[in-house]
C-alpha positions as CSV (number, residue, x, y, z in Angstrom):
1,X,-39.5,-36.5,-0.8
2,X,-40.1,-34.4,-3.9
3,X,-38.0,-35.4,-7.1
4,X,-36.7,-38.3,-8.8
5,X,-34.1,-38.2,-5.6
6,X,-34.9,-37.3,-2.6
7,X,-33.4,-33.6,-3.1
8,X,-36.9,-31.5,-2.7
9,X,-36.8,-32.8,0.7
10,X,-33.2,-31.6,2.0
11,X,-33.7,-28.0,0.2
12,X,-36.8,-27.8,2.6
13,X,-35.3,-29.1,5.3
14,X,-31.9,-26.6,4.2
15,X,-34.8,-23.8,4.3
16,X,-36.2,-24.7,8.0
17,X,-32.7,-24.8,9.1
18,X,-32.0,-21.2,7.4
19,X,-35.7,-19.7,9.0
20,X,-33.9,-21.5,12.5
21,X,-31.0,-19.7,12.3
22,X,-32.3,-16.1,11.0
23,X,-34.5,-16.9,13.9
24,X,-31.7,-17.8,16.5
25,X,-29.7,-14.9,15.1
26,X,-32.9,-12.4,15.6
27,X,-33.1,-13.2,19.3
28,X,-29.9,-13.0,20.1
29,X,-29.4,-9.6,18.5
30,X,-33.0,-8.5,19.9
31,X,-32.8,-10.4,23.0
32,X,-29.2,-10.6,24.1
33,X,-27.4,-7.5,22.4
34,X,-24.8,-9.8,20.7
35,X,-23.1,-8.0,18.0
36,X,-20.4,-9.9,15.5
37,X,-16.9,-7.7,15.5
38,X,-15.6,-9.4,11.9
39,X,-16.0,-7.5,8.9
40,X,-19.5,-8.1,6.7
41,X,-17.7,-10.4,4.4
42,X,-16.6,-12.7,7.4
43,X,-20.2,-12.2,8.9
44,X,-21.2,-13.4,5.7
45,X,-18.8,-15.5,5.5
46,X,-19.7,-17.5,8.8
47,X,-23.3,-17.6,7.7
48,X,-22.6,-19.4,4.7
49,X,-20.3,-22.3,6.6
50,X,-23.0,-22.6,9.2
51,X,-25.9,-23.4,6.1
52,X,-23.3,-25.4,4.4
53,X,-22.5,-27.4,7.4
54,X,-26.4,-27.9,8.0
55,X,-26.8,-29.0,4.6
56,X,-24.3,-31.5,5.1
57,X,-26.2,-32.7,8.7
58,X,-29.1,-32.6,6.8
59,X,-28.0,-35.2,4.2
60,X,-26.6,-37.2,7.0
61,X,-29.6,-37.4,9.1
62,X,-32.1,-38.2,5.5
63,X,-29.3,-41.0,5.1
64,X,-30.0,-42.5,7.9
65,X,-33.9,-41.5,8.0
66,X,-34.4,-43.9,4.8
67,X,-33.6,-46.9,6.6
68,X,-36.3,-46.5,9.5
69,X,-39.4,-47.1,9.7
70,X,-41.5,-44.9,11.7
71,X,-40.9,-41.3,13.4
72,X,-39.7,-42.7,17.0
73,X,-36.7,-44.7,15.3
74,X,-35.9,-41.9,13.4
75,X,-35.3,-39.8,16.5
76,X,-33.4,-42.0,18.0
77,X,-31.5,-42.4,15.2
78,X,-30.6,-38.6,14.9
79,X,-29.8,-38.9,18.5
80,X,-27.2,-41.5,18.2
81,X,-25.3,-39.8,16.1
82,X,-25.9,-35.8,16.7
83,X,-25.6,-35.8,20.4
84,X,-22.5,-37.1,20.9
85,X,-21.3,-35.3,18.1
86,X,-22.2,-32.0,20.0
87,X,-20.8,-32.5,23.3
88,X,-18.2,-34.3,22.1
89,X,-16.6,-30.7,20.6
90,X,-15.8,-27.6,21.4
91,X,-19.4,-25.9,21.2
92,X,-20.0,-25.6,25.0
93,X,-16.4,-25.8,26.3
94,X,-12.4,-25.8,25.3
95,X,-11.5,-29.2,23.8
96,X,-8.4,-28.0,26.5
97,X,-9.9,-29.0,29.4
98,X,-11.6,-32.9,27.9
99,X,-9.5,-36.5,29.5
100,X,-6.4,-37.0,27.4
101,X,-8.3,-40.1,25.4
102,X,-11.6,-37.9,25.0
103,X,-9.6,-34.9,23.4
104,X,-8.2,-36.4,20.1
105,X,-12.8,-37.0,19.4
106,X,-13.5,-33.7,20.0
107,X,-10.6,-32.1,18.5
108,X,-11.0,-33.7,15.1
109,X,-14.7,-33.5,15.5
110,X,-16.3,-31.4,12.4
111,X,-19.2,-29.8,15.0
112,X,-15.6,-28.8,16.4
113,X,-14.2,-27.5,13.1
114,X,-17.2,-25.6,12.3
115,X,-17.7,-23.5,15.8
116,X,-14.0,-22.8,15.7
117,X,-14.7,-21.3,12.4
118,X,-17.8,-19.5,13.0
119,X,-16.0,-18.0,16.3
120,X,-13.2,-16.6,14.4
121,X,-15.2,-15.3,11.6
122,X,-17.4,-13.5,14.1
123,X,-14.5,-12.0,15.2
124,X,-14.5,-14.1,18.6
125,X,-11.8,-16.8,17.7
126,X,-10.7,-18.9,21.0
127,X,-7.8,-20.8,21.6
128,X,-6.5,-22.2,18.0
129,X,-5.5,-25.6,19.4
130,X,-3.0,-27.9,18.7
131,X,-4.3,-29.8,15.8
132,X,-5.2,-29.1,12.3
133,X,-8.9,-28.8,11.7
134,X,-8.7,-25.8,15.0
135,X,-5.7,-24.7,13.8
136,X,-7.3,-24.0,10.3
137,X,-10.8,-24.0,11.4
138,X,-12.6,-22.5,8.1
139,X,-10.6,-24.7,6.2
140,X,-11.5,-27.6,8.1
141,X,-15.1,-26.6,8.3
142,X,-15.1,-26.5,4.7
143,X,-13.6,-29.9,4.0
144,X,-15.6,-31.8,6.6
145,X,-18.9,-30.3,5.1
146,X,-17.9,-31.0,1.0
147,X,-16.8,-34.5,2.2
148,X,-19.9,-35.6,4.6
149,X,-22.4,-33.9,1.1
150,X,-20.0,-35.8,-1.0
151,X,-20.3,-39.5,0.5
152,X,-23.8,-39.0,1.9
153,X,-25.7,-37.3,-0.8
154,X,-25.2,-40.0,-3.0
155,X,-25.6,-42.5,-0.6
156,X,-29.2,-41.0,0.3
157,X,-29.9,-40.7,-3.3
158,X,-29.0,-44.3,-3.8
159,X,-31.2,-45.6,-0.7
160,X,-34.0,-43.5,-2.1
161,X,-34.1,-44.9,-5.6
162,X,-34.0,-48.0,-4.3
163,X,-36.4,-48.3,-1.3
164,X,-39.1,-46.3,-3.5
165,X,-39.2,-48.8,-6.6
């Protein structure tokens, strides 16, 4: 990590996952002829919620990075958490159609919070739901990504100071 705190490393990992996405977004304009139908300022504005909410998984993930030891337990690390936190949203289907008991995950999910949001600023908004965070879904996108920076960024920092003295 470069710095006093560990910070050099998420703004280069922030920058790989900005290169993914222009990357991601390229194809699929190139590739698949997808086309946003919001206004520039909600393009723009979808962009920014998806590299907020990345920064916020990024801190996450170098959290929980400084307490491994090698490469291999760092991947299964990441998995435990960032798997079921994708499937266990809305990114791939209707939190609608999950088992009553599964729904209340998915639905308060923030992976759920922040498709919902990126949907409806694209101008492709789905079913608003019945709870909060899809019924507000930038709001909720927003929140979930200043509150996971705001407990793990510190936390991170903390573990880093610490394990490097």
């Amino acid at each position: 990590m470069l710095g006093p705190d560990g910070r050099g490393r998420s703004v280069a990992d922030l920058s790989m996952h900005l290169l993914s996405l222009a990357a991601m977004v390229a194809a699929a304009v190139l590739l698949a002829g997808w086309r946003t139908h919001g206004s520039p300022g909600e393009t723009a504005a979808a962009f920014g919620l998806l590299a907020l909410f990345g920064l916020a998984m990024i801190w996450v993930g170098t959290y929980i990075g400084l307490y491994v030891r090698s490469g291999a337990q760092a991947d299964a690390a990441t998995f435990g958490w960032l798997f079921p936190m994708t499937f266990l949203a809305n990114t791939f289907v209707p939190t609608e159609g999950l088992p009553a008991w599964l729904r209340p995950v998915a639905d308060w999910n923030p992976m759920s919070a922040t498709v919902a949001a990126a949907r409806l600023l694209f101008g492709n908004p789905t079913s608003a739901g019945s709870v909060w965070p899809l019924r507000h879904p930038v709001a909720a996108s927003l929140l979930w990504s200043v509150a996971l920076i705001a407990v793990f960024a510190p936390l991170a920092t903390h573990r880093y100071r610490t394990s490097s003295r």
